[in-house]
CHARMM internal coordinates of N, CA and C (Angstrom, degrees):
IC EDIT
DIST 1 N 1 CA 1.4417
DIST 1 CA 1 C 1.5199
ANGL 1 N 1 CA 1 C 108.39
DIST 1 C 2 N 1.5286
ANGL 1 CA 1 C 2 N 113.22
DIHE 1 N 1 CA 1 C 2 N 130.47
DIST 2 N 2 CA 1.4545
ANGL 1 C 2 N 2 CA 110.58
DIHE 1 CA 1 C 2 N 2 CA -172.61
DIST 2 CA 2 C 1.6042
ANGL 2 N 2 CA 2 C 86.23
DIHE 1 C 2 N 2 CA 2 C -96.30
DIST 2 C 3 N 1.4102
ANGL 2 CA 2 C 3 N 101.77
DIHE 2 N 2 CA 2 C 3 N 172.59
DIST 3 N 3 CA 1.7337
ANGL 2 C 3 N 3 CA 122.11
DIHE 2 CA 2 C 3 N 3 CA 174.79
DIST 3 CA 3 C 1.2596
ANGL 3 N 3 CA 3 C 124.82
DIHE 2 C 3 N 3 CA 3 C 172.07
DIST 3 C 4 N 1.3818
ANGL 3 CA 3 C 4 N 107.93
DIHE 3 N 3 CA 3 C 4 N 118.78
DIST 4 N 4 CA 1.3032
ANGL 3 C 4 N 4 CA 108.24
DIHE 3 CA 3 C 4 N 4 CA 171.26
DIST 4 CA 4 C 1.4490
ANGL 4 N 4 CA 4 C 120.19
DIHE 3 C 4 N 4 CA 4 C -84.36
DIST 4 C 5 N 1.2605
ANGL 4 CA 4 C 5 N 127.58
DIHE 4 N 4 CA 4 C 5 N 162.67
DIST 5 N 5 CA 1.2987
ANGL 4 C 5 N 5 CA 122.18
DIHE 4 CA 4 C 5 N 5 CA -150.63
DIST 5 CA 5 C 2.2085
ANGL 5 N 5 CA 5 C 86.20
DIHE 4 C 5 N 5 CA 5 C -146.32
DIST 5 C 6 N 1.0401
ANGL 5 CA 5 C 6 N 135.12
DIHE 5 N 5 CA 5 C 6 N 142.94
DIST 6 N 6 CA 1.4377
ANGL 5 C 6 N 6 CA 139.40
DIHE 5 CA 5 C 6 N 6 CA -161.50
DIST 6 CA 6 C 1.6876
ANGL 6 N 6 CA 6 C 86.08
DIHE 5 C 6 N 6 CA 6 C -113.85
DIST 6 C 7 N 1.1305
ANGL 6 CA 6 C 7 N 138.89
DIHE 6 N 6 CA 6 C 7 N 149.61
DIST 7 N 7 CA 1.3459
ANGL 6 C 7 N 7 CA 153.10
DIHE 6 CA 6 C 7 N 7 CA -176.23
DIST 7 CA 7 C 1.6263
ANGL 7 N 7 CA 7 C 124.29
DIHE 6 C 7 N 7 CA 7 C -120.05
DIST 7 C 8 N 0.7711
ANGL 7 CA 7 C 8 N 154.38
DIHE 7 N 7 CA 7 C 8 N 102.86
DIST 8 N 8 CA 1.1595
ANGL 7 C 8 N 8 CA 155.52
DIHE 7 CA 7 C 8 N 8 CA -164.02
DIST 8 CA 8 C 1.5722
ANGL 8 N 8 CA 8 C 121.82
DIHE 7 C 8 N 8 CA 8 C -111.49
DIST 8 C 9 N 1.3400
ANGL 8 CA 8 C 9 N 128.00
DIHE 8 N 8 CA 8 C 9 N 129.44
DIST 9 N 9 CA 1.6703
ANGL 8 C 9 N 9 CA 139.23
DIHE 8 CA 8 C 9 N 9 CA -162.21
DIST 9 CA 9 C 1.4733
ANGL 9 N 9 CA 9 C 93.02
DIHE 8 C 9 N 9 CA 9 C 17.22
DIST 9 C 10 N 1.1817
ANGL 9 CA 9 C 10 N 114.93
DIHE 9 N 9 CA 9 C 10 N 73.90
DIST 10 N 10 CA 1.3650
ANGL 9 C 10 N 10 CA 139.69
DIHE 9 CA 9 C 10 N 10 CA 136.30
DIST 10 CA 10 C 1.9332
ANGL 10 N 10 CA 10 C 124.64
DIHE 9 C 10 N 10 CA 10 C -87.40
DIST 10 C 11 N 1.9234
ANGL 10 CA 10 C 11 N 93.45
DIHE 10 N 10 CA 10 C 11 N 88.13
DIST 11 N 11 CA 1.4719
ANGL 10 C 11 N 11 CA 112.38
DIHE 10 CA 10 C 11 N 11 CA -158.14
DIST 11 CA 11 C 1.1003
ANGL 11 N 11 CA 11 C 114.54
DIHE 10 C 11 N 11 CA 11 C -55.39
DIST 11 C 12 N 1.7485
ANGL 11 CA 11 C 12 N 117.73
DIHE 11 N 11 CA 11 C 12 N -34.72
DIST 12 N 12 CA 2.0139
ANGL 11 C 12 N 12 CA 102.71
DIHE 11 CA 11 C 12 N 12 CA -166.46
DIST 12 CA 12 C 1.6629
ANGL 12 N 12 CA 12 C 90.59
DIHE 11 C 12 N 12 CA 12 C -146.45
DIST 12 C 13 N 1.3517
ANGL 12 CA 12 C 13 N 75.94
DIHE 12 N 12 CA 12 C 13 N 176.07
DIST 13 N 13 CA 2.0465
ANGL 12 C 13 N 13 CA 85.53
DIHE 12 CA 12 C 13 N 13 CA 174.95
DIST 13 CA 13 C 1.5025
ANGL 13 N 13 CA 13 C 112.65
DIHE 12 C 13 N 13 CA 13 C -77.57
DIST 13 C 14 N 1.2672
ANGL 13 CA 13 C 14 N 106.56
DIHE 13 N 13 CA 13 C 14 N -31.69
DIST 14 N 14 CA 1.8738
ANGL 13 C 14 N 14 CA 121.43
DIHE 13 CA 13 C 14 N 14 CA -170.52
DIST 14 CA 14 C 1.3087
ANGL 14 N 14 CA 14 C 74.40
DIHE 13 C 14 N 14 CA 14 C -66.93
DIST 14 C 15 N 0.9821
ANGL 14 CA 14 C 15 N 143.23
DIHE 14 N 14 CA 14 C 15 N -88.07
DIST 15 N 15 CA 1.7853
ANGL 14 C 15 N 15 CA 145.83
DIHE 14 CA 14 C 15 N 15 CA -145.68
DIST 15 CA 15 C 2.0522
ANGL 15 N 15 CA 15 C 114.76
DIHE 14 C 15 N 15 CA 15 C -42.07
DIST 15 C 16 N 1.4687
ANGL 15 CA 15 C 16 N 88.81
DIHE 15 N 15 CA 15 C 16 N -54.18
DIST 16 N 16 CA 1.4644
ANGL 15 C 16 N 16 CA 94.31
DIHE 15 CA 15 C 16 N 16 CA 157.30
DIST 16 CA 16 C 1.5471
ANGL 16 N 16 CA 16 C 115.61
DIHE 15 C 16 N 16 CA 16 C -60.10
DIST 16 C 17 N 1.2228
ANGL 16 CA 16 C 17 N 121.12
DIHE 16 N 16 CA 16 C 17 N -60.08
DIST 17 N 17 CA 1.6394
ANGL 16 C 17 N 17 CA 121.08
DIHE 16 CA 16 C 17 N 17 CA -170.26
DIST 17 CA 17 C 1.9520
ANGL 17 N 17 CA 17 C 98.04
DIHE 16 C 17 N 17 CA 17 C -51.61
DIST 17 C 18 N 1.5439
ANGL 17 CA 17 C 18 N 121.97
DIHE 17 N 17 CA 17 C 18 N -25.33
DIST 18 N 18 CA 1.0004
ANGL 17 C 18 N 18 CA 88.13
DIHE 17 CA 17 C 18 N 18 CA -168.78
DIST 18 CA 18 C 1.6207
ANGL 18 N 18 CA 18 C 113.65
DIHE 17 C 18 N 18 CA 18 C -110.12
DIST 18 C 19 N 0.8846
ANGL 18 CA 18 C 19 N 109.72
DIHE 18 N 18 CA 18 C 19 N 6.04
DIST 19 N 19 CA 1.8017
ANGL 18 C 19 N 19 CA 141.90
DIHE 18 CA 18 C 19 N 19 CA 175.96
DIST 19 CA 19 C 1.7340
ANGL 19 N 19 CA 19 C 88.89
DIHE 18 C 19 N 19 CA 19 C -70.24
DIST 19 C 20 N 1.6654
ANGL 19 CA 19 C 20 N 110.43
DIHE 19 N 19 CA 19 C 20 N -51.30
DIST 20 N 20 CA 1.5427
ANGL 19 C 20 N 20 CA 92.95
DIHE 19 CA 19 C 20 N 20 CA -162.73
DIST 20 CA 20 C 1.8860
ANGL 20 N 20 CA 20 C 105.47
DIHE 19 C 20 N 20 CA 20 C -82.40
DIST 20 C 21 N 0.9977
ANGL 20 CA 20 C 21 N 92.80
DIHE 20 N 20 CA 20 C 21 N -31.36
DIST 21 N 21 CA 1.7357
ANGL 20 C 21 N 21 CA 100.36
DIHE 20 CA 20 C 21 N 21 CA 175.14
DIST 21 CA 21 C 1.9894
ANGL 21 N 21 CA 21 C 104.82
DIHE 20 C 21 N 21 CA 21 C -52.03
DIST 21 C 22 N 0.9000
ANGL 21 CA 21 C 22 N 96.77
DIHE 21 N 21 CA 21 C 22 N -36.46
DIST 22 N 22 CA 1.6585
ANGL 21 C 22 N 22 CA 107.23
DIHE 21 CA 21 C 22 N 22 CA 178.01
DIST 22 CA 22 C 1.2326
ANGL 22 N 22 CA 22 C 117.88
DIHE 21 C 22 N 22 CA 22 C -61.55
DIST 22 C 23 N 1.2117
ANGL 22 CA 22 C 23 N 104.34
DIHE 22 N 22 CA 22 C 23 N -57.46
DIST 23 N 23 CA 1.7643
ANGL 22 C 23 N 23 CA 124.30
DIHE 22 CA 22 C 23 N 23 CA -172.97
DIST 23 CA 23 C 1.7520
ANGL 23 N 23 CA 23 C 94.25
DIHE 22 C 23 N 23 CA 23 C -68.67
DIST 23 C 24 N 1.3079
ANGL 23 CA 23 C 24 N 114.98
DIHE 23 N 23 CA 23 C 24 N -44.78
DIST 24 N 24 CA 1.5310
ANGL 23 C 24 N 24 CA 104.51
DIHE 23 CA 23 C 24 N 24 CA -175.67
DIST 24 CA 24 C 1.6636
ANGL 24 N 24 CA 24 C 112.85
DIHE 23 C 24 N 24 CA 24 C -42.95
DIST 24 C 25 N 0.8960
ANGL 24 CA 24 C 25 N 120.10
DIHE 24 N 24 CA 24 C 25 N -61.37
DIST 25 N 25 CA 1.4274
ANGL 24 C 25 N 25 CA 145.46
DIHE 24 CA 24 C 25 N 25 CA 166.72
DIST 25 CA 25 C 1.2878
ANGL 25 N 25 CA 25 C 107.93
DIHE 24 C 25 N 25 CA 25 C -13.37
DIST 25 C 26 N 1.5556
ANGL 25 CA 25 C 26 N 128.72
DIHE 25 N 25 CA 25 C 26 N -62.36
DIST 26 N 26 CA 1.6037
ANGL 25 C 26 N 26 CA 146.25
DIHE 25 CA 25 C 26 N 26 CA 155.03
DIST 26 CA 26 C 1.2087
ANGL 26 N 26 CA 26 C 104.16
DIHE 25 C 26 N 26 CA 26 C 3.35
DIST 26 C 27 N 1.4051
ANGL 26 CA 26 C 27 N 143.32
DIHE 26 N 26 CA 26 C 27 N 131.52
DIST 27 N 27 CA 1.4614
ANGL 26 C 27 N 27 CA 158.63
DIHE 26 CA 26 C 27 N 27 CA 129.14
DIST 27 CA 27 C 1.5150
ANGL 27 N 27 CA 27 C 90.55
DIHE 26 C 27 N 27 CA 27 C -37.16
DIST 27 C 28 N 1.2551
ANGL 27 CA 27 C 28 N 141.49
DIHE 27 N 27 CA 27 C 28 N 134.24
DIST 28 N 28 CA 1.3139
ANGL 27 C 28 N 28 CA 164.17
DIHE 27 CA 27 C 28 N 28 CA 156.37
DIST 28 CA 28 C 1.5091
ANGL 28 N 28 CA 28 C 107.46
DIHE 27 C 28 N 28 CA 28 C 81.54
DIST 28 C 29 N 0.7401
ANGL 28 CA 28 C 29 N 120.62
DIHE 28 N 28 CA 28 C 29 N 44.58
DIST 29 N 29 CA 1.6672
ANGL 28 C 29 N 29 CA 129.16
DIHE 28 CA 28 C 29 N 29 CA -170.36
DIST 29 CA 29 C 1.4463
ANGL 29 N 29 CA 29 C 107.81
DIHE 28 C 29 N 29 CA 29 C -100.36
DIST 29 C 30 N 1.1079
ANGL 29 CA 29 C 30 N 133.19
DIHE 29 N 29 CA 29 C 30 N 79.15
DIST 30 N 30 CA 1.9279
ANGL 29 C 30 N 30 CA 96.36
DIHE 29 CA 29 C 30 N 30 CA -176.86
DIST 30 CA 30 C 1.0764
ANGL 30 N 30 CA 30 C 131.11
DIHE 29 C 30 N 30 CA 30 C -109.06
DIST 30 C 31 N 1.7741
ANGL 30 CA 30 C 31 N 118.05
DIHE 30 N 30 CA 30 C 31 N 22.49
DIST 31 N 31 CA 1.3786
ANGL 30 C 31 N 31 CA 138.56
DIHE 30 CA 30 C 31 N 31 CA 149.13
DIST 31 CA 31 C 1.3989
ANGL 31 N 31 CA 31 C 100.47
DIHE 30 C 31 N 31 CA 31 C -174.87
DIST 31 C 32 N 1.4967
ANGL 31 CA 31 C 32 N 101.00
DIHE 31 N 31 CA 31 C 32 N 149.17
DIST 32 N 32 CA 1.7452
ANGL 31 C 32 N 32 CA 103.01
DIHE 31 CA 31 C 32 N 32 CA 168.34
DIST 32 CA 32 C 2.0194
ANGL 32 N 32 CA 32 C 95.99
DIHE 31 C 32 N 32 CA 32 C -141.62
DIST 32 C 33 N 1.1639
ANGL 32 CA 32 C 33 N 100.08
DIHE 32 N 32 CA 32 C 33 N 139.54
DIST 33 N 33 CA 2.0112
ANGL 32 C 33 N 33 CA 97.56
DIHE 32 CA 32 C 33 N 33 CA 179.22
DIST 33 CA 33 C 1.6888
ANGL 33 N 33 CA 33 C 65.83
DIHE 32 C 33 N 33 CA 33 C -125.66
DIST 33 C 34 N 1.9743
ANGL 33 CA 33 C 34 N 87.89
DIHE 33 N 33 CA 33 C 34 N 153.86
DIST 34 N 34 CA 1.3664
ANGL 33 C 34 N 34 CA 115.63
DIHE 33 CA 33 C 34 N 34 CA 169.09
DIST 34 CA 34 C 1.7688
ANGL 34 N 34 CA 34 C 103.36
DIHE 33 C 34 N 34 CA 34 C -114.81
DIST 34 C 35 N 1.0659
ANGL 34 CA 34 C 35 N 135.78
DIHE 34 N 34 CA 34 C 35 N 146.77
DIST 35 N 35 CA 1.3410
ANGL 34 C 35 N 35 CA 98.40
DIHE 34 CA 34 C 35 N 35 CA 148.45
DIST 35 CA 35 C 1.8750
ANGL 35 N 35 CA 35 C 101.75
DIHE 34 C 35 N 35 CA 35 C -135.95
DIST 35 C 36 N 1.1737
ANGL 35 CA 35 C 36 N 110.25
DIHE 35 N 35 CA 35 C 36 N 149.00
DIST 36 N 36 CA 1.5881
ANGL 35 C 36 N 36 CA 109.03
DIHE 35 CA 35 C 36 N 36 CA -170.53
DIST 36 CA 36 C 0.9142
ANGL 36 N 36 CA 36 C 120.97
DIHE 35 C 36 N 36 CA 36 C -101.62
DIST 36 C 37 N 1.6369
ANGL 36 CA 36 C 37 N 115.21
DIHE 36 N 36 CA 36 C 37 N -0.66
DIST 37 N 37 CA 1.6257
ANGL 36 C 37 N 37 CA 123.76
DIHE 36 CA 36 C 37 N 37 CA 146.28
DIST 37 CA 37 C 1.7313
ANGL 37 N 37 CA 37 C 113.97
DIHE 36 C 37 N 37 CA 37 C -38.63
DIST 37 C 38 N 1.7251
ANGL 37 CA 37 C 38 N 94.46
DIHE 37 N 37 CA 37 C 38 N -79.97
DIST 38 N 38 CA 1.3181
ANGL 37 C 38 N 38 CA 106.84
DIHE 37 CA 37 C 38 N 38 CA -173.22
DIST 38 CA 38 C 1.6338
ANGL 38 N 38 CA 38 C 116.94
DIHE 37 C 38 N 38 CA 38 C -77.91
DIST 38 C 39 N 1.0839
ANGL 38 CA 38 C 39 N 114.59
DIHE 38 N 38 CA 38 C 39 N 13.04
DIST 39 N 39 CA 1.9027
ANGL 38 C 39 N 39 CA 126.02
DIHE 38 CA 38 C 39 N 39 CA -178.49
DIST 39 CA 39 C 1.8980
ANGL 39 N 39 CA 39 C 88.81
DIHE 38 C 39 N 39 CA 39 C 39.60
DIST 39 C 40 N 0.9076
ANGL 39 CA 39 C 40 N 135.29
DIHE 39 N 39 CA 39 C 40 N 60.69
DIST 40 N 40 CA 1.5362
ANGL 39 C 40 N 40 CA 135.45
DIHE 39 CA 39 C 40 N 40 CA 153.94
DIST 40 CA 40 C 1.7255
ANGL 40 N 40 CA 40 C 99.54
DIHE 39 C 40 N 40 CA 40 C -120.09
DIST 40 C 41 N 1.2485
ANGL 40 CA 40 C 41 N 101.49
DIHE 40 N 40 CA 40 C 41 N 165.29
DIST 41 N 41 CA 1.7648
ANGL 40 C 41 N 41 CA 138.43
DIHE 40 CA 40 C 41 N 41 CA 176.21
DIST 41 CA 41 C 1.3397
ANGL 41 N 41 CA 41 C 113.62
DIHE 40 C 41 N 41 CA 41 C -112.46
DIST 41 C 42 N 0.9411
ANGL 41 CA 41 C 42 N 166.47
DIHE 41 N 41 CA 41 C 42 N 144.23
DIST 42 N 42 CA 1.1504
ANGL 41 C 42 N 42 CA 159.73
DIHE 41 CA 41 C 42 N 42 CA 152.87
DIST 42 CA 42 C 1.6680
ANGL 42 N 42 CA 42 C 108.51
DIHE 41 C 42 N 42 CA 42 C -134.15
DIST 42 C 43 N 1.6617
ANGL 42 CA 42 C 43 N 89.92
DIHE 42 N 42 CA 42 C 43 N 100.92
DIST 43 N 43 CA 1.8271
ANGL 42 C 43 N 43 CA 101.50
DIHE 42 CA 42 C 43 N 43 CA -173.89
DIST 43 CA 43 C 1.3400
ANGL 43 N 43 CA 43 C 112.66
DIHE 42 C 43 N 43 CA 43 C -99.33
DIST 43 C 44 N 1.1856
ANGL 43 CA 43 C 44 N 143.51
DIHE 43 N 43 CA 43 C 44 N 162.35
DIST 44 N 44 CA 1.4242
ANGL 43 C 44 N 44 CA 175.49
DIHE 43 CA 43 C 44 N 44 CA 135.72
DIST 44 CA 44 C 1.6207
ANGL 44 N 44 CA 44 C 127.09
DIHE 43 C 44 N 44 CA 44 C -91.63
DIST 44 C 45 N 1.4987
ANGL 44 CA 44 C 45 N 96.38
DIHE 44 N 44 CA 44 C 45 N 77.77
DIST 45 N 45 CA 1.6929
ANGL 44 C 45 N 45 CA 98.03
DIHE 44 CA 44 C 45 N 45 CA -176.63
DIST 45 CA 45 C 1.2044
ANGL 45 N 45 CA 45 C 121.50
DIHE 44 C 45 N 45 CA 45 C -142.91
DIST 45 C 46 N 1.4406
ANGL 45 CA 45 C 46 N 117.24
DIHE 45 N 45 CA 45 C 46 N 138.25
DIST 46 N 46 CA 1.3249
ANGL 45 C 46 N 46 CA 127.20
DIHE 45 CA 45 C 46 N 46 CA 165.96
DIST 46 CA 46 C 1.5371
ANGL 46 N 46 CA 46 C 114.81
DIHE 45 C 46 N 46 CA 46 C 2.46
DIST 46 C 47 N 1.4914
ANGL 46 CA 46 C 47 N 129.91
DIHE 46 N 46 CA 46 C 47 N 138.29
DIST 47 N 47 CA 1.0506
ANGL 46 C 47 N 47 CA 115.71
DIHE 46 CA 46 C 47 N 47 CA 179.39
DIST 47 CA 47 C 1.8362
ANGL 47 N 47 CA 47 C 102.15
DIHE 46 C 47 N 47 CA 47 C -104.93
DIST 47 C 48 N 1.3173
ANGL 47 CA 47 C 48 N 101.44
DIHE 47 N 47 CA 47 C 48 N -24.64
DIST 48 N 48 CA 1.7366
ANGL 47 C 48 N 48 CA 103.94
DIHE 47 CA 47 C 48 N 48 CA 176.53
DIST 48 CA 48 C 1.4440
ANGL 48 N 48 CA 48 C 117.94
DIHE 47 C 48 N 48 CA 48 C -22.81
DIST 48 C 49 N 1.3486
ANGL 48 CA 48 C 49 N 103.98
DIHE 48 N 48 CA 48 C 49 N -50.51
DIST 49 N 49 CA 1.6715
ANGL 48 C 49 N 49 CA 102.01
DIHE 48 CA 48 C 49 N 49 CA -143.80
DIST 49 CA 49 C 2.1078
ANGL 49 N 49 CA 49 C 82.76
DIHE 48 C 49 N 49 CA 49 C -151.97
DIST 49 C 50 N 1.5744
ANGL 49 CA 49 C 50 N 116.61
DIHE 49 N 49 CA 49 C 50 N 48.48
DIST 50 N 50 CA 1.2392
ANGL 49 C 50 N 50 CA 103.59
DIHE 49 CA 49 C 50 N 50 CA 150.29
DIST 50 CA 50 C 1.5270
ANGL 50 N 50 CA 50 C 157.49
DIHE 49 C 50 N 50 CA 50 C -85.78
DIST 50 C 51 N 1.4117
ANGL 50 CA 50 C 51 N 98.27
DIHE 50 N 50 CA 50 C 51 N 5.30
DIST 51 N 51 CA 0.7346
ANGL 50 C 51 N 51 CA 143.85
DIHE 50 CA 50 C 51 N 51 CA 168.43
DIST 51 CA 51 C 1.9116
ANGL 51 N 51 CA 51 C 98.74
DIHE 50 C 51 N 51 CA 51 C -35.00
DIST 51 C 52 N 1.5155
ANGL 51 CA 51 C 52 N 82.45
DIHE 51 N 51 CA 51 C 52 N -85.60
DIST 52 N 52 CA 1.7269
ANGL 51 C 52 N 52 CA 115.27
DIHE 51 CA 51 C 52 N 52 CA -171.11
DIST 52 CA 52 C 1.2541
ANGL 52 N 52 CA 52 C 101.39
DIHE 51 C 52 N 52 CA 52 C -60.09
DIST 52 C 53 N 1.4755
ANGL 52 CA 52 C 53 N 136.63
DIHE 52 N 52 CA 52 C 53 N -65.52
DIST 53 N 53 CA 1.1414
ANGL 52 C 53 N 53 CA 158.61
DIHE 52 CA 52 C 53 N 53 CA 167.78
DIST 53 CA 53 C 1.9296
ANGL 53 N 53 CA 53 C 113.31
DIHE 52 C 53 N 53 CA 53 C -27.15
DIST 53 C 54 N 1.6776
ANGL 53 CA 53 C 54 N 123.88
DIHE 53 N 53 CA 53 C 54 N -37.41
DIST 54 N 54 CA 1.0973
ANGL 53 C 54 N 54 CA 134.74
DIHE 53 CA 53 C 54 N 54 CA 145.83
DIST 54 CA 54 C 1.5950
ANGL 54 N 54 CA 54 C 110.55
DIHE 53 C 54 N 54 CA 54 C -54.09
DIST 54 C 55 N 1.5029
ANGL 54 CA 54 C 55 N 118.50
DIHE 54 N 54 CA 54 C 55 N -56.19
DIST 55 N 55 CA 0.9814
ANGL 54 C 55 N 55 CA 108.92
DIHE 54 CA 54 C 55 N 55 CA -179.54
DIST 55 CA 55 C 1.7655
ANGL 55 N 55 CA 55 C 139.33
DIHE 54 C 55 N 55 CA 55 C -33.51
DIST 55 C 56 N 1.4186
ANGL 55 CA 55 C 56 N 83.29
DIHE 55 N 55 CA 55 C 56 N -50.03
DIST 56 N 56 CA 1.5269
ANGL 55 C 56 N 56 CA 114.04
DIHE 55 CA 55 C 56 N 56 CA -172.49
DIST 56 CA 56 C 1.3109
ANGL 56 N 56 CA 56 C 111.96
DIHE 55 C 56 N 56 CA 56 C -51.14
DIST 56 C 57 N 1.9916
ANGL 56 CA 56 C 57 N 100.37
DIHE 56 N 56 CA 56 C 57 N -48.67
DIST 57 N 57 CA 1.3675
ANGL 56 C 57 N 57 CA 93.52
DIHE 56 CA 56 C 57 N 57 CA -154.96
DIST 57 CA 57 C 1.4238
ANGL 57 N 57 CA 57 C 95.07
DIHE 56 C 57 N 57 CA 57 C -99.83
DIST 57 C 58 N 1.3084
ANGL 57 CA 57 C 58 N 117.22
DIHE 57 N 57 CA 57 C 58 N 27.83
DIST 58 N 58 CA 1.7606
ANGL 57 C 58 N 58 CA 116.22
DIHE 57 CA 57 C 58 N 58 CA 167.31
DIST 58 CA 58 C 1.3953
ANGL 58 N 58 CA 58 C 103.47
DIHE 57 C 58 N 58 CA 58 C -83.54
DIST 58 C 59 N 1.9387
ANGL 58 CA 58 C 59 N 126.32
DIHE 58 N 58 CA 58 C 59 N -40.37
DIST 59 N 59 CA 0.6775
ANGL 58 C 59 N 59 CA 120.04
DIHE 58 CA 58 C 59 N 59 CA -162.09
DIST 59 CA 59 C 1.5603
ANGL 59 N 59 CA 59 C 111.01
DIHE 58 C 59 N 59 CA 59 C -82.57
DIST 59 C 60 N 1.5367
ANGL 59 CA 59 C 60 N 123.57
DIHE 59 N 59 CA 59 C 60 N -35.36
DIST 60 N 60 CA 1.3660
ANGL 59 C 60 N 60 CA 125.46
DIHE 59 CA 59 C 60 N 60 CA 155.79
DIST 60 CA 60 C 1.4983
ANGL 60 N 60 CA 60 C 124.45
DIHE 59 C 60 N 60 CA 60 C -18.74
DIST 60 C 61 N 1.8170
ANGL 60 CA 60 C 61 N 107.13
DIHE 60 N 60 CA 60 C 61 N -62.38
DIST 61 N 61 CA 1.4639
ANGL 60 C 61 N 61 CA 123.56
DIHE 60 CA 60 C 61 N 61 CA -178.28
DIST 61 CA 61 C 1.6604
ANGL 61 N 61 CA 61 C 88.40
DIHE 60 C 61 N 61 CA 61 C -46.03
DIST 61 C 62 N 1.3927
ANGL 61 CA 61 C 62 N 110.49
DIHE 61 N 61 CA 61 C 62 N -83.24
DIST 62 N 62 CA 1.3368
ANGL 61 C 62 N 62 CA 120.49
DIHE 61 CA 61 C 62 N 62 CA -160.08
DIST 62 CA 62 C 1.5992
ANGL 62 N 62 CA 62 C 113.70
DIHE 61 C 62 N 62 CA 62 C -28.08
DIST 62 C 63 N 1.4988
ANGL 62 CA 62 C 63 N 102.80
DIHE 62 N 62 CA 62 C 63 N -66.39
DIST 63 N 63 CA 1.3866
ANGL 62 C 63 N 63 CA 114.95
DIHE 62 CA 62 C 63 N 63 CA 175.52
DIST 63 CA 63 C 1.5519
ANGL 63 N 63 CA 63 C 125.54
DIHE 62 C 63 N 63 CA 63 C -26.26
DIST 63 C 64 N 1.3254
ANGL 63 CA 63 C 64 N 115.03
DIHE 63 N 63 CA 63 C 64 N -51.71
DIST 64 N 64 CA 1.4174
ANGL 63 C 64 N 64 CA 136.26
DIHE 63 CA 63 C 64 N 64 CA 157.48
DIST 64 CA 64 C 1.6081
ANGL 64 N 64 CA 64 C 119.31
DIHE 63 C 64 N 64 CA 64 C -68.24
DIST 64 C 65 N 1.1859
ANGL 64 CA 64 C 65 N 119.62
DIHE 64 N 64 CA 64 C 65 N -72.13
DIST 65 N 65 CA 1.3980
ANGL 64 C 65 N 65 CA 123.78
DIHE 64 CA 64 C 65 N 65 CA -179.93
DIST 65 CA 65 C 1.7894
ANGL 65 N 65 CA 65 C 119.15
DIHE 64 C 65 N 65 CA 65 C -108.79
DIST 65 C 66 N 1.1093
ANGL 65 CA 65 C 66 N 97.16
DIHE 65 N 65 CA 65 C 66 N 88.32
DIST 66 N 66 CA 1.8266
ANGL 65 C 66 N 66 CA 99.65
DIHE 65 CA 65 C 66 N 66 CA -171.09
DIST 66 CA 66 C 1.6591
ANGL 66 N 66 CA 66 C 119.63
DIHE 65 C 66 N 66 CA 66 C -49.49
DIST 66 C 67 N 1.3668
ANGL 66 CA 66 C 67 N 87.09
DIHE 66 N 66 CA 66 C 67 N -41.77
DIST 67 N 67 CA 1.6472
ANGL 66 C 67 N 67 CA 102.64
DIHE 66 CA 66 C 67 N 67 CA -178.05
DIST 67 CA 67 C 1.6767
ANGL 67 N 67 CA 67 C 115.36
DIHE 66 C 67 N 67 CA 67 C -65.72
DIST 67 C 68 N 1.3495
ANGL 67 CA 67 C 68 N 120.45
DIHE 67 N 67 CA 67 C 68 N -23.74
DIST 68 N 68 CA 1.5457
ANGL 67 C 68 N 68 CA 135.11
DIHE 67 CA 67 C 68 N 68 CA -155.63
DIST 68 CA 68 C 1.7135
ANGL 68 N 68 CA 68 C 75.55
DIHE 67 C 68 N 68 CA 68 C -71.00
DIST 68 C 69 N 1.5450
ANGL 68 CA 68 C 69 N 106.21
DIHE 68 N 68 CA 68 C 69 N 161.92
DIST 69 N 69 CA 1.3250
ANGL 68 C 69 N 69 CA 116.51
DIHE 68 CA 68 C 69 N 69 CA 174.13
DIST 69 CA 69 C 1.8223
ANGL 69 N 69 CA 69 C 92.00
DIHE 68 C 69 N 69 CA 69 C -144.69
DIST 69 C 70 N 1.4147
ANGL 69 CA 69 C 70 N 100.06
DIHE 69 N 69 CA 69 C 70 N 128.58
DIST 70 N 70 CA 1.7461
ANGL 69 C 70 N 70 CA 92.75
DIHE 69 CA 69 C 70 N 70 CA 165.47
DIST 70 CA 70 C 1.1475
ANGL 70 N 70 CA 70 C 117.94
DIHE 69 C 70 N 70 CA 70 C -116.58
DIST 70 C 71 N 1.3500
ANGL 70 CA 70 C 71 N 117.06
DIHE 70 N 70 CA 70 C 71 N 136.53
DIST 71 N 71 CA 1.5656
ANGL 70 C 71 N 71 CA 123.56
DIHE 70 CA 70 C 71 N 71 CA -168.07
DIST 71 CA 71 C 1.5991
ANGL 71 N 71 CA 71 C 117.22
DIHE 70 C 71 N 71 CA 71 C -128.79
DIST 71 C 72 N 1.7540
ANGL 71 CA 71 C 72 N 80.74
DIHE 71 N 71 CA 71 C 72 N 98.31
DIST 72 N 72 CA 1.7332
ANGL 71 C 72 N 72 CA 112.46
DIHE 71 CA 71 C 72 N 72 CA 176.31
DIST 72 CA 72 C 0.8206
ANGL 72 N 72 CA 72 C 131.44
DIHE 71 C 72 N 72 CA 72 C -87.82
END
COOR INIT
IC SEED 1 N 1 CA 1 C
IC BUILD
């Protein structure tokens, strides 16, 4: 399942670069680009279990950037 995901006070590029390095990591992930120009996500994931798999990488964002808001 492709998806873009809209990003919100998403502060630096390092923060994105490391949000996406994170999300790579994800069990069902099978690409995510950030870019912090356009504050979008653009994911590639498993559709089985996306559910959970959204989950995850909300908590990633957070983990790194508290303030970022993603709007799915």
């Amino acid at each position: 399942m492709k998806k873009t995901i809209a990003l919100q006070d998403l502060d630096c590029a390092n923060c994105a670069a490391k949000m996406e390095n994170g999300i790579k990591k994800i069990d069902g992930v099978n690409s995510v680009s950030i870019s912090f120009v356009t504050q979008k996500m653009v994911l590639d994931i498993e559709d089985t279990n996306s559910e959970n798999i959204l989950k995850e990488i909300k908590a990633v964002c957070k983990r790194i950037e508290p303030d970022c808001i993603l709007k799915i």
